[in-house]
Residue, then its C-alpha position, 0 to 999 in steps of 0.5 A: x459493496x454496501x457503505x460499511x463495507x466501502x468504509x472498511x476497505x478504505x480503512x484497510x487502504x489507510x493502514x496499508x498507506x500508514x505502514x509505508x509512510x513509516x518504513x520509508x521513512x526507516x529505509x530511507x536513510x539506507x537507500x543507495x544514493x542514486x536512489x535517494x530522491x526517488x524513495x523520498x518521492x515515493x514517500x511524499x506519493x504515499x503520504x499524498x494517498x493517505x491523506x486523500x484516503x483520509x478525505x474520502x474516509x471523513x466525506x463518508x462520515x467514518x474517522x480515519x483510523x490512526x497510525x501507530x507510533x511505529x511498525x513491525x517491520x519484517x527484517x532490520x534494514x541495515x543496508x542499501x540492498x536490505x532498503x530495497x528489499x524492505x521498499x519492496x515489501x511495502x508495495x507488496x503491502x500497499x497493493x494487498x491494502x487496496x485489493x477490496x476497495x478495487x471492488x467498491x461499487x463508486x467507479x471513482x474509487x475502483x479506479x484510485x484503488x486500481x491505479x494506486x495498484x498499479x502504481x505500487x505494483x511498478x514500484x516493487x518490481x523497480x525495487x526488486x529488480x524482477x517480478x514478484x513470484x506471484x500476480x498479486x503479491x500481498x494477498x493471502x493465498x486463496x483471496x482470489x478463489x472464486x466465492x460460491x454462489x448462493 
């Protein structure tokens, strides 16, 4: 993965982390009480890997891209169980944004976006209550198809 293309994936890390900063900070004022310090731990997790994306976007000599006011979120939250769904959804997010940057040719950067992956991954399925219907939620269908040769 040439530089650019590095830069482009971490960007698309960022914009992902950016979104679930913002929806957890709309969700959780919804969450079930027993839920509560762990979406705020959650929160602080993504803001924690957005502001290391930021150093690694800055340490390649690109400006990290913003984050917008406010997002669209999918669905109004309303409720505890509308909260959990909307969590969901926004680990769903966070593993699509880190799909490419777990192809960068920095082992380094393949493992953060791999463990970051994982991470979000768990978190989904915690906030679910089962399994996603398919292996890499997020990701538009035929993202893993292999690419002709050539």
């Amino acid at each position: 993965m040439a530089a650019q293309e590095t830069v482009a994936a971490l960007q698309a890390a960022l914009a992902a982390e950016h979104v679930a900063v913002f929806g957890y900070g709309v969700l959780g004022g919804h969450v079930a009480p027993a839920q509560q310090q762990n979406a705020k731990l959650i929160w602080n997790a993504h803001r924690s890997r957005r502001d290391r994306l930021r150093g690694y976007i800055q340490a390649a000599g690109a400006s990290p891209v913003a984050a917008a006011a406010a997002y669209r979120l999918p669905f109004k939250v309303t409720s505890a169980s509308s909260a959990a769904r909307l969590a969901a959804t926004l680990e769903d997010g966070v593993i699509a944004g880190y799909a490419v940057l777990a192809g960068a040719s920095d082992a380094n950067l393949r493992r953060y976006a791999a463990q970051a992956m994982q991470e979000a991954a768990v978190r989904a399925v915690r906030w679910r209550g089962a399994p996603p219907p398919e292996a890499f939620p997020g990701l538009p269908a035929g993202a893993l198809a292999p690419k002709p040769e050539g």
